[in-house]
C-alpha positions in Angstrom: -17.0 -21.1 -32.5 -15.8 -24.4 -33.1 -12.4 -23.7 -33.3 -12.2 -21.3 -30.6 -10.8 -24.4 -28.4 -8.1 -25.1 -30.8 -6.9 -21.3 -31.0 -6.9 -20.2 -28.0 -4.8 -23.2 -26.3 -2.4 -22.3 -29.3 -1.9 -18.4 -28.4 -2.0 -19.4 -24.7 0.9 -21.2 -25.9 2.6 -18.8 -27.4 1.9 -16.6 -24.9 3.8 -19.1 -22.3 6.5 -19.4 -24.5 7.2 -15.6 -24.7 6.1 -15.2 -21.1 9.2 -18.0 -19.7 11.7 -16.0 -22.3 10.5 -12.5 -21.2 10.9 -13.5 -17.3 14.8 -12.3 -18.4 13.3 -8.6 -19.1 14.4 -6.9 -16.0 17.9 -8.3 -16.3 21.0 -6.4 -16.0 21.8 -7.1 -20.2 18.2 -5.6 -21.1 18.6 -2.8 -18.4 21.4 -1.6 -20.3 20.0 -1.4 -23.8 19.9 1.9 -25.2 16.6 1.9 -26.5 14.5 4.6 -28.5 12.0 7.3 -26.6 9.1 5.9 -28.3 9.2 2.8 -26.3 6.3 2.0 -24.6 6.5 1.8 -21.0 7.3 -2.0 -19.6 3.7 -2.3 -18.0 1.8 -1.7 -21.7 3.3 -5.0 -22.9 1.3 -7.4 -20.4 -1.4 -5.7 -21.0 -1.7 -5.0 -25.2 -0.6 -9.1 -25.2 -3.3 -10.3 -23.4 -5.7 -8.2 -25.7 -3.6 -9.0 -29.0 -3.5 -12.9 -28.0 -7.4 -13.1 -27.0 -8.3 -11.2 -30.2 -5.6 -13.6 -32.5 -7.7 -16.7 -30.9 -11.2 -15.3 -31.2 -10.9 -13.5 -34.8 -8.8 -16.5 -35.9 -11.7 -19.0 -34.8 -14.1 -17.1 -36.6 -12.3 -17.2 -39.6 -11.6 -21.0 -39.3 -14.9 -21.6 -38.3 -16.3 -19.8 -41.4 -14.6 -21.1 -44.2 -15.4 -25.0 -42.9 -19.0 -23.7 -42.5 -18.7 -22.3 -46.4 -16.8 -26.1 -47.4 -13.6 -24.2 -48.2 -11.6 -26.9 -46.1 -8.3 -26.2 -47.8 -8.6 -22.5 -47.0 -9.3 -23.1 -43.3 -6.7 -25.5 -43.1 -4.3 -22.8 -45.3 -5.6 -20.2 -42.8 -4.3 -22.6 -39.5 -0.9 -23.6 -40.6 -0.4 -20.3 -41.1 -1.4 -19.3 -37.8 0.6 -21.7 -36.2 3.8 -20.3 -38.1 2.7 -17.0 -36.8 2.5 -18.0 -33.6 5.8 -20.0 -33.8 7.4 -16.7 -34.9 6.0 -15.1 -32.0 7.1 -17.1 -29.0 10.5 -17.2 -31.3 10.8 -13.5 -30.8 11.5 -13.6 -26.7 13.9 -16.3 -27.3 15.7 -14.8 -29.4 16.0 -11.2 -28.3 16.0 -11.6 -24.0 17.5 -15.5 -24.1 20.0 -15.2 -26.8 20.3 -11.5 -26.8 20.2 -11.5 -30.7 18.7 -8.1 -31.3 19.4 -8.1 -35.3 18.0 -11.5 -35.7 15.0 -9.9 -33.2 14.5 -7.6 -35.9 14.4 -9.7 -38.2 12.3 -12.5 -36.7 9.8 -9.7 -35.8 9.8 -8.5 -39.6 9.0 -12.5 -40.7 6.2 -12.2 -37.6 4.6 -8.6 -38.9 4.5 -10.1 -42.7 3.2 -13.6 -40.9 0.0 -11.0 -39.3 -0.1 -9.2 -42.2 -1.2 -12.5 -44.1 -4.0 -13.8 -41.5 -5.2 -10.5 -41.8 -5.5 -11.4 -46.1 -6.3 -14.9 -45.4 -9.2 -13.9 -43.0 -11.1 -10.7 -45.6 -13.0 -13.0 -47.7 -13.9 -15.3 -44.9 -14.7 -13.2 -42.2 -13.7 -9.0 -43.3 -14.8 -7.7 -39.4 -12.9 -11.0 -38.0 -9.8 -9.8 -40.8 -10.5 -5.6 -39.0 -10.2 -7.2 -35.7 -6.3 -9.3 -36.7 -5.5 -5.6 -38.4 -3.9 -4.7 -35.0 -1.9 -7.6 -34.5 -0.7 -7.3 -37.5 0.2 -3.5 -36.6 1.5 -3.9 -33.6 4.4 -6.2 -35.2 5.1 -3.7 -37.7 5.4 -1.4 -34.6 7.8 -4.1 -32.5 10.0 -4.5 -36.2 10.6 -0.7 -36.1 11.3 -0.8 -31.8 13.3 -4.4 -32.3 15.3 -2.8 -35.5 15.9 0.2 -33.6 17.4 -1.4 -30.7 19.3 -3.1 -32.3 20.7 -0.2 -34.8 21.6 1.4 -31.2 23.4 -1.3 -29.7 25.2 -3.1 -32.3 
């Protein structure tokens, strides 16, 4: 777990990031979204972050970690710039929807973050398949914030 330093001082980052932009997430502008019943109630998002961000750090670690140990340098170093454009894309999000109160380009930027997920989960299987199982939910839960961010937006345009 060599990289584990690396990783998680880059999700904590990202976590930061969206934390400062999602401070705005009781404001009167957000209050007054219509937004879809299958939102998730504002206390879930804390908590599935924290999980999401410690598993993106730990699985992403093992990954990185793995392919170095098997002497595939340029894969591990494939594997972490795209993790940091992942988790650019993901402390992009908050700024965008609850600072700039862009909810189509929300939707968008969270389609570019769930097809971001999508390909750590592919860049981590042959490296690491239980460390590419564990990223499967990140990379599911931004397909599900796509679908919540598109829908918002579709009701508020």
């Amino acid at each position: 777990m060599r990289s584990i330093i690396k990783t998680g001082l880059g999700t904590a980052t990202a976590a930061v990031v969206g934390a400062l932009a999602s401070q705005d997430a009781d404001s009167r502008w957000y209050r007054r979204l219509s937004k879809p019943p299958f939102q998730p109630p504002a206390v879930a998002f804390p908590i599935v972050w924290t999980l999401l961000y410690t598993d993106i750090a730990i699985s992403s670690a093992v990954t990185i970690d793995t392919l170095n140990d098997e002497m595939r340098h340029i894969d591990a170093a494939a594997f972490e710039r795209a993790l940091a454009v992942n988790l650019v894309l993901n402390g992009a999000w908050t700024w965008v929807f609850f600072r700039a109160h862009r909810t189509g380009a929300a939707a968008i930027t969270a389609a570019a973050l769930t097809v971001s997920g999508a390909d750590l989960v592919r860049r981590a299987a042959p490296a690491s398949p239980p460390a590419a199982a564990a990223l499967a939910p990140y990379a599911g839960w931004c397909a599900f914030a796509t679908a919540l961010s598109a829908e918002i937006w579709r009701r508020n345009r």
